[in-house]
LOMI-825969 format. One record per residue (C-alpha): x, y, z; residue in three letters. Coordinates in steps of 0.02 Angstrom, whole numbers, plus 50000, padded with zeros to 5 digits. Example, Ala and Ser with C-alpha at 12.3 -4.5 7.8 and 13.67 -1.06 7.14 Angstrom:
BEGIN
506154977550390Ala
506844994750357Ser
//
This chain:
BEGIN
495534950350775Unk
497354955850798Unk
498604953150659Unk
500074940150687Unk
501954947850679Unk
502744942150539Unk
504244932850641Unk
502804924850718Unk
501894916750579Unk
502304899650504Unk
503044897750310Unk
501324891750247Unk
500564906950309Unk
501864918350245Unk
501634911650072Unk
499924913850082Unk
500024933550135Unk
501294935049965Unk
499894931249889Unk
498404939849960Unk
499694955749944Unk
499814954649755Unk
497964958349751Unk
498314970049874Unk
499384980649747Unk
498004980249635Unk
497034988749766Unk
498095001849832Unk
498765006349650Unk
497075009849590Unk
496615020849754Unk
498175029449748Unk
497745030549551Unk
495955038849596Unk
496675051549723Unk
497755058749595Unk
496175061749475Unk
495155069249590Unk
496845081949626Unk
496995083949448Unk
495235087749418Unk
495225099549583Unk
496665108149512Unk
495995111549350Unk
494145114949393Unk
494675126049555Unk
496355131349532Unk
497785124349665Unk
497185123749842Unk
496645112049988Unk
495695099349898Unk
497205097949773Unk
498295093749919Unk
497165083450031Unk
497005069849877Unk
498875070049872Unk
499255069550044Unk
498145051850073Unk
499025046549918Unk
500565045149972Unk
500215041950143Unk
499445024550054Unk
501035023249960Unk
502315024850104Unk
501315013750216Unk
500954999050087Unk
502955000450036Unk
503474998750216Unk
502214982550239Unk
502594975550081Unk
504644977850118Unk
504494970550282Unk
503574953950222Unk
504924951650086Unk
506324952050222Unk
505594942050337Unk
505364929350167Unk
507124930550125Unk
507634928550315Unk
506554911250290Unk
507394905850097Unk
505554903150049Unk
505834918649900Unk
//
């Protein structure tokens, strides 16, 4: 199933992604939370090397992506007056 744009979807449904995305937080915060333990532990068991950086790299790759989504739906919210 593809994914609405967010220009295209009504104000109900907007409201409704604010809050599915606060759980969504929860989510990405504890993933990006578990990737940087597993480079810490890496680092410490192994010394610094690949699988110190490979943990990192995903974790901000989450970060960056779920900032850019999250920014976007808070425009297009504040475009609407529905903040």
């Amino acid at each position: 199933m593809n994914e609405k744009k967010l220009n295209e979807l009504t104000d109900q449904e907007l409201l409704e992604k604010k809050k599915k995305s606060k759980s969504g937080k929860i989510i990405n915060a504890a993933l990006i939370g578990a990737f940087i333990g597993i480079a810490v532990y890496s680092s410490v068991k192994n010394g610094f090397g690949f699988f110190t950086l490979f943990p990192l790299f995903f974790a901000g790759l989450l970060g960056v992506q779920y900032t850019r989504r999250d920014q976007a739906l808070e425009q297009e919210l504040e475009s609407r007056n529905l903040k």
